[in-house]
N, C-alpha and C positions, 0 to 999 in steps of 0.2 A: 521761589520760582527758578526753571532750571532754562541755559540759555550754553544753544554751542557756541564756540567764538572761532571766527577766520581770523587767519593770520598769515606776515609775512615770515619765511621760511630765511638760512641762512643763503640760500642762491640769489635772494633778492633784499640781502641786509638784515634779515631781521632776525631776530630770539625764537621765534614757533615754531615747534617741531610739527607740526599737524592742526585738524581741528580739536580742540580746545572746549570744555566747561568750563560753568561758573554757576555759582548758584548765590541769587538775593532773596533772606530770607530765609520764612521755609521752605525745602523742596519742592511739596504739592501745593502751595498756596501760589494763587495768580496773581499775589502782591508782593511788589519789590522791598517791601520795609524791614529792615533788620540787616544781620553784617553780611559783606559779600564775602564769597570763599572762591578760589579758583581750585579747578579739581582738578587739574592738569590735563594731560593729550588722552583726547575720546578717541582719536584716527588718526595715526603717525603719516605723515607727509611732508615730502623733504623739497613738494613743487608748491608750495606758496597758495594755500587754501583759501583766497582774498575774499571773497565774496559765497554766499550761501543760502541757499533758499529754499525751503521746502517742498514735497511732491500736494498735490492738494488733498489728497487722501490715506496714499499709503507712509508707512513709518518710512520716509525714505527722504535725505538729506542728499540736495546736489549742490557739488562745489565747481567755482572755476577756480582751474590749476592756473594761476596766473604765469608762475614760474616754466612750464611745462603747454602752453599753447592749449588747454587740454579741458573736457569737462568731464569729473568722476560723479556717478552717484554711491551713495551711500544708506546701508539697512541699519537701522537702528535693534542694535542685541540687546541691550540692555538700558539701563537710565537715563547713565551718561557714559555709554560707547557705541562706537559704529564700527562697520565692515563695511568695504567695498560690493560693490555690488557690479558684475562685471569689470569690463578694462575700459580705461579712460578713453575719451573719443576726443581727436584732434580737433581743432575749430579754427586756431589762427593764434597772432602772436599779442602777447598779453591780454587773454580774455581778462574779463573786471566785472562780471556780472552776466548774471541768469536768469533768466524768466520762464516759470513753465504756464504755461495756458489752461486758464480753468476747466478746462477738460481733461485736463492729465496727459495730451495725444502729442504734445511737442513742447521741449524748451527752445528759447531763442540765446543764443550767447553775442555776446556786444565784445568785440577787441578792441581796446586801445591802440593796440601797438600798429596793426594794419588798418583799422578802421574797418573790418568784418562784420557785419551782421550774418548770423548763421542760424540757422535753422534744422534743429535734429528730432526726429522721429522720434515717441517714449511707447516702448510694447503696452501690453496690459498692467506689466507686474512694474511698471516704471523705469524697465532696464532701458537706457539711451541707446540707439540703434542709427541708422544712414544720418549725413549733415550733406545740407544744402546751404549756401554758401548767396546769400541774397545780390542783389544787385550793386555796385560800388556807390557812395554818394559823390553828386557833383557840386564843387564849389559856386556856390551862386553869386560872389563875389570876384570869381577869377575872370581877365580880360576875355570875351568873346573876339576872334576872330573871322571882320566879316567876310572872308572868303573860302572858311572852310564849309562841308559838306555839310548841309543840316543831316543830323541823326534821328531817323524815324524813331527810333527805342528813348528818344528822351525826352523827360516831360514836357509837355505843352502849358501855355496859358488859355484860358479863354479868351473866345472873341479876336484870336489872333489868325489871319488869314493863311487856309493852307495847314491849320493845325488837324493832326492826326487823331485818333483814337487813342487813348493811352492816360499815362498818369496826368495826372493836375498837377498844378503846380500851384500849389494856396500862401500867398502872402500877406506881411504884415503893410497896413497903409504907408509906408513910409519907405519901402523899398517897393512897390508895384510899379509905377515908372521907367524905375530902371529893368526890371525884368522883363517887363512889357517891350522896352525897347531894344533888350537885348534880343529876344526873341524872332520883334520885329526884322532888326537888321538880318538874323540869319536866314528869316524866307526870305525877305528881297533881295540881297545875295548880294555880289561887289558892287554892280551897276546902281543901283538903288541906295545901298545903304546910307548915304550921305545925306540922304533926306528924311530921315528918321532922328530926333531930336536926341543930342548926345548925353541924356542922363548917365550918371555916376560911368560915364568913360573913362579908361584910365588915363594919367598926364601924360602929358607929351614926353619922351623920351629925355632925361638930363645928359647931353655930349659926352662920350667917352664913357657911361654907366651900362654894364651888363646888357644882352641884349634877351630880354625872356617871355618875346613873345610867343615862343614856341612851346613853351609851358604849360601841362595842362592843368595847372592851378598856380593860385596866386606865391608870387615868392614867399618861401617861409609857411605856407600854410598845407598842413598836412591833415588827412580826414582821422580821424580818434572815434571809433563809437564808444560811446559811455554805458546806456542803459537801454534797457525797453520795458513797456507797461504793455498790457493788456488790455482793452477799455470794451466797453458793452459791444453787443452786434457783432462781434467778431473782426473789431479794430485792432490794430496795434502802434505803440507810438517807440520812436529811437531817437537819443541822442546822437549827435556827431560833433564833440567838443572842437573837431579843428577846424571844421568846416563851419560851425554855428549854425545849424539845420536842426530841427525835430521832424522826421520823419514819420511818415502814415502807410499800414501795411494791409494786406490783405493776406490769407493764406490761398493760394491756388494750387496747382497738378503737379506744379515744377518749381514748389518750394512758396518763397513771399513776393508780392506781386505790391512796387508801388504803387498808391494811389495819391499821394501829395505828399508836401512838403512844406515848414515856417522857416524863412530865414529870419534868425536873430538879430540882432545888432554885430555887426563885424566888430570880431577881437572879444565876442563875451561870453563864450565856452560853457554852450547849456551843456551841465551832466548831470542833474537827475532829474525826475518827476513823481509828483502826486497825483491821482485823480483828484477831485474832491465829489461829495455828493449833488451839489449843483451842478455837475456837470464839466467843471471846468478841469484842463489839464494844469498845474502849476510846474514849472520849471526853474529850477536852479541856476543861475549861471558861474560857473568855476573861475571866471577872470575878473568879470567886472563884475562880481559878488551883487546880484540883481535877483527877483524872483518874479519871472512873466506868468501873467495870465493870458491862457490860448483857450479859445472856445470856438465850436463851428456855428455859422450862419446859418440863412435858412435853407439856402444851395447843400449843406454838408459841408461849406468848404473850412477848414480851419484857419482861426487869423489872430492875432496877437490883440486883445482887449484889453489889458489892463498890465501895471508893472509897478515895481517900487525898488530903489533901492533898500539892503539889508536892513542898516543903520547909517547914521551920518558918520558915524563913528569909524568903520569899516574903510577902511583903503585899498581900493584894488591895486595890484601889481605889488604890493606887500603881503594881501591878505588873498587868501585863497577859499571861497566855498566847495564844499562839500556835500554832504546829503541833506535831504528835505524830508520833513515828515510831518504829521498831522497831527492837529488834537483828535479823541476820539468824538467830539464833536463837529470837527470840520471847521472853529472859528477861527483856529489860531495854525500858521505852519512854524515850522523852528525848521534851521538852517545850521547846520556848526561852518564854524568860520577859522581856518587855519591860517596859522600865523601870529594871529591876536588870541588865538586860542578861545574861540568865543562862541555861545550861541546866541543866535540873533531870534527873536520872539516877531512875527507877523501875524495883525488881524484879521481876518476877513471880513468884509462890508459889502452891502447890498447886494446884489444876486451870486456874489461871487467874483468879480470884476474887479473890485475894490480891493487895494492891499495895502494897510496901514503899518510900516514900524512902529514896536511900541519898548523893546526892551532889547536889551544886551548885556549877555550874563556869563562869568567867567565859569570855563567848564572843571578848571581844575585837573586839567591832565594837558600834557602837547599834543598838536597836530590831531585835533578830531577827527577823526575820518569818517566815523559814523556813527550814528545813533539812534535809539528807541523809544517811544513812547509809551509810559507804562500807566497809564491812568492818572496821579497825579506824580509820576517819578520820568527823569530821562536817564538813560543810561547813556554813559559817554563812552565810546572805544577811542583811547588815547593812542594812537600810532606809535607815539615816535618819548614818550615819556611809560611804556608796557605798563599802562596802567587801565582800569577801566573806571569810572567815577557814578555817583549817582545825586543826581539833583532834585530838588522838591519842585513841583509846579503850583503856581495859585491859580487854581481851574478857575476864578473870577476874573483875577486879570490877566490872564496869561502869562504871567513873570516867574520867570527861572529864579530859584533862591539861589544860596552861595551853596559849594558842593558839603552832602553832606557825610560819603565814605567813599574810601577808595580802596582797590585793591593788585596788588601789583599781576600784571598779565603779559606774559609773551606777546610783542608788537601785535595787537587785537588791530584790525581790518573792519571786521564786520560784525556783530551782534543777531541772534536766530531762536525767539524762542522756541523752547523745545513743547513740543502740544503732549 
């Protein structure tokens, strides 16, 4: 089976000169078993090809230039090589991921560095064309000030007095209080505010400590988009690691048009997601290494159901998650877990809701940053040890064996099979 690999470039520390093959096995067989070989650079690139994803029809690989703010696509000429295809379209600083839409008509790019979500045009033939540049997120955690101007452009809650037409704002049970009441306080305005119950306020000022109520986010926290999916009906869902939001999109006339929003747990840095078949979105969190389940109600509205930590094993603010992925039955997700160097094995239980740890298993490379599921094989991309590994699955219990080859690779990013 033949697989490009992203990679970090040397602008951004790393060994890849471009993207990258590899091949497990036989070439044309869609089984990973046998040895792996790297076949070196498919598309020379000196901006750091992090992340990669295919067009949904045409022979045609798009990458974010992480190094260069930038996203290239790419024609597949041959088995394992590519060309450019047109010039790279700017988006924002450190894109980390791409998403094209099952109709071929647009990818969404996610920056880290600015926290950009952007949205660019794909012609017929897949060439990327205009970017629109979505909406900024707002910290749902950061101090509201009640005497500033309510802003008609920002989301509303239900059932709040005075509230507009516009986006939703869908939360988890456990922060609805406080959003409710922050909300509250900015229609009743200075005069009133004090009579509105002071959930999650911030503390009283410590004497002599900085003064940052004029802030328009909480200290230290900056917005990061991580990812975006796709989801039926013409949804779409975005991380924002720094802000701890999953966001909900529509496409309209003048680009993506919020419709809601889940705040997470502050401090737990959702960056990726799975659909699953049942419907449920699962999300990753990068800090406190966690895997929520979000599903909508009967309203539409989306809200946080279900959650588990990794493993017990797993230490956040040591250990860092990464990507998520499926079995191809839906029962089980895996998570690689940086730092411990691990993949974490999850089951899924009753409608989907339910998320059981059940294993933790060494990947055999550093710093996974990502991986694939190959039917009963995962493929591990080793960041930071250029290596990439592959592991056995027991499709019964879902348990990662120990690894069983490896092959050395230019700082590998991302994993992409080739169709």
């Amino acid at each position: 089976m033949r697989f490009w690999v992203g990679g970090y470039a040397a602008g951004m520390g790393g060994s890849a000169t471009g993207i990258g093959g590899l091949v497990a096995g036989e070439p044309d067989s869609p089984l990973t078993g046998g040895e792996l070989a790297f076949t070196g650079t498919s598309a020379p690139s000196a901006d750091s090809p992090s992340w990669l994803t295919p067009h949904p029809s045409h022979d045609i690989v798009y990458a974010a230039l992480e190094g260069a703010g930038a996203v290239q696509a790419y024609r597949r000429t041959g088995e394992l090589s590519l060309r450019p295809l047109g010039a790279p379209v700017p988006v924002g600083d450190s894109v980390c991921h791409i998403a094209v839409a099952p109709d071929a008509s647009a990818l969404v790019a996610s920056c880290w560095g600015d926290g950009r979500v952007v949205l660019v045009d794909l012609d017929a033939g897949g060439r990327p064309g205009s970017a629109t540049i979505a909406p900024a997120a707002v910290d749902p955690y950061a101090p509201i000030d009640p005497e500033a101007p309510a802003d008609p452009g920002a989301p509303t809650i239900p059932g709040v007095p005075g509230a507009a037409d516009g986006a939703v704002l869908f939360s988890s049970p456990d922060v609805d209080l406080a959003l409710a009441a922050r909300a509250l306080r900015a229609a009743a305005g200075s005069e009133f505010a004090h009579l509105v119950p002071d959930y999650a306020l911030p503390p009283d000022p410590v004497p002599g400590a900085p003064d940052d109520a004029d802030d328009p986010v909480a200290p230290g926290r900056v917005s990061h988009a991580h990812q975006a999916v796709f989801l039926p009906g013409g949804l779409l869902a975005t991380t924002d690691m720094g802000f701890d939001l999953v966001r909900f999109w529509r496409r309209g006339a003048a680009g993506l048009r919020p419709v809601g929003a889940v705040p997470l747990p502050e401090g737990s840095g959702p960056r990726h997601m799975v659909r699953h078949p049942s419907g449920h979105l699962y999300v990753v969190t990068e800090l406190s290494c966690e895997v929520f389940a979000l599903a909508p109600d009967r309203t539409g509205a989306w809200r946080i159901v279900g959650g588990t930590t990794l493993a017990a094993e797993v230490r956040p603010g040591a250990d860092l998650a990464a990507e998520l992925a499926s079995s191809a039955d839906g029962e089980f997700l895996y998570a690689g877990v940086r730092g411990s160097d691990t993949l974490a094995a999850v089951r899924v239980r009753g409608g989907g809701e339910t998320l059981v740890p059940v294993a933790l298993a060494e990947t055999g490379v550093v710093w996974p940053r990502h991986h694939l599921i190959v039917r009963d094989t995962v493929l591990v991309a080793g960041e930071r040890s250029d290596q990439v590994s592959v592991l056995t699955l027991d499709l019964r219990t879902g348990v990662p064996s120990r690894t069983r080859r490896r092959v050395e690779v230019p700082t590998p990013t991302c994993l992409l099979p080739v169709r």
